[in-house]
N, C-alpha and C positions, 0 to 999 in steps of 0.2 A: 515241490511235489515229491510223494513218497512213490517208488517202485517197489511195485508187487515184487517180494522174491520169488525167483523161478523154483518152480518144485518138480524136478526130472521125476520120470516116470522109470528108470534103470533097464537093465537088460532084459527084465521078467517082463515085460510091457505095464500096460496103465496098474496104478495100484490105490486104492481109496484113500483117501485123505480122511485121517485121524479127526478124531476132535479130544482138547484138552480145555480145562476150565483154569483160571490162574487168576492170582490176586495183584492190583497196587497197594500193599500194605503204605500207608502211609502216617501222618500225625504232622497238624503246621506247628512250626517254630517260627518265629519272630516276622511272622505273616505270610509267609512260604510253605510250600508244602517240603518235604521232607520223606522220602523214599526207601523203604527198604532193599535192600538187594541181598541175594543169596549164591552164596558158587555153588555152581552143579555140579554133584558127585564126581563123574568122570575127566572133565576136562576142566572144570576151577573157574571156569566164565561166569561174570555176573551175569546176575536173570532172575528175575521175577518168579516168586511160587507160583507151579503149576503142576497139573499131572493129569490123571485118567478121569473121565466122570464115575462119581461113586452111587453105586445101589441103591435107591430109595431119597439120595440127597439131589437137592433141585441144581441146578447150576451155580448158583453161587452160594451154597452150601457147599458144594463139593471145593469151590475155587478155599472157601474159610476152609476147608479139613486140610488140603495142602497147605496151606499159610501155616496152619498148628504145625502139621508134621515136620515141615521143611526148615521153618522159620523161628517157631515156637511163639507164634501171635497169637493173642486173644482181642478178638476188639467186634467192632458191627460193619456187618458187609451190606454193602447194597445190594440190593436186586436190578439194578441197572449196569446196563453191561457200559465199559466208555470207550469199547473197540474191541477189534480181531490182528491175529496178526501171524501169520506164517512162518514155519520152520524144519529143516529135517530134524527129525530126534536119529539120531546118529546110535546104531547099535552095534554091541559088545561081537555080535557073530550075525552077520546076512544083511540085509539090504536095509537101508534108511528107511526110514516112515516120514510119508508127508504129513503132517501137521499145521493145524489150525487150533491157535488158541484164545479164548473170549475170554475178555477181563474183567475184574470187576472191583472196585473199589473198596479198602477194606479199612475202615480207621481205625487204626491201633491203641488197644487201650492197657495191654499188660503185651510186655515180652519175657518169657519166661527162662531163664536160665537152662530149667533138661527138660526137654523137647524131644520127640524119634528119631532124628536125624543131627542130633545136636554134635554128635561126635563126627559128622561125615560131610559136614559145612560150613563156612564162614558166614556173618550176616552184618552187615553194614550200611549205615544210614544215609543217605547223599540226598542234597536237595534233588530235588526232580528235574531239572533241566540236565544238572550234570548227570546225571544217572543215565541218561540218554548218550552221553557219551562214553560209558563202561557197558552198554548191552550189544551183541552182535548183531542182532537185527532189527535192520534201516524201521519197519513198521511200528516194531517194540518203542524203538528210538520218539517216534514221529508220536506216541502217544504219551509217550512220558514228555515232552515237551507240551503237546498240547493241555497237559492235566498239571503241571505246571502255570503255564497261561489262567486257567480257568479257576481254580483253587487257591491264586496267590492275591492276598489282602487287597485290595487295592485296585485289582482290576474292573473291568467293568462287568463280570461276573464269577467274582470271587466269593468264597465262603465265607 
């Protein structure tokens, strides 16, 4: 069973809970799925593309424009979300933001060498089960496992 992470409300009292859009960039190898992961600017943690919703893009439009910026992927995103999962975004001056972020499956069909953020991040491939053991949060964790299960050859609802 996965536990909700706790999202404190800090010393300013209750504060709204964010929404972020973010991709499982993936692509199967040898009947597995296969995972990208990205270190976050600040603190070098693997994590999955994500970020703010963008202007006139649907949700998993917006989740594909992170995946280019962050990542440098080109590929086709679903419109099917395959989970949420909670987190503070941790800021440079004042108080954490709660966050909530919706995922969305994104299969990779070009990674592109320069990218927006290509000088400001590492990006590496891991199957999906272990990927879940390089991301800090238990919920993050708990769906890349699951998307693992479900996507891998063989299963009984595998791709």
């Amino acid at each position: 069973m996965v536990m909700q992470s706790k999202i404190s409300s800090g010393p300013a009292g209750r504060r709204e809970i964010r929404t972020q859009y973010g991709a499982i960039c993936y692509r199967i190898e040898q009947g597995r799925p296969m995972v990208l992961l990205v270190t976050s600017r600040r603190t070098g943690r693997w994590v999955t593309p994500k970020g703010w919703p963008c202007e006139g893009l649907s949700p998993e439009q917006s989740a594909a424009r992170e995946a280019w910026e962050e990542a440098g992927v080109i590929g086709e995103v679903s419109d099917n979300s395959v989970g949420l999962y909670s987190y503070e975004k941790h800021r440079m001056r004042g108080a954490s933001l709660p966050c909530v972020v919706t995922l969305f499956p994104l299969r990779v069909e070009t990674l592109a060498a320069d990218f927006p953020e290509a000088h400001q991040r590492r990006r590496l491939w891991f199957r999906a089960s272990k990927a879940a053991d390089f991301v800090k949060e238990p919920e993050l964790a708990q769906i890349l496992r699951e998307f693992d299960a479900l996507h891998s050859v063989g299963s009984s609802q595998g791709s």
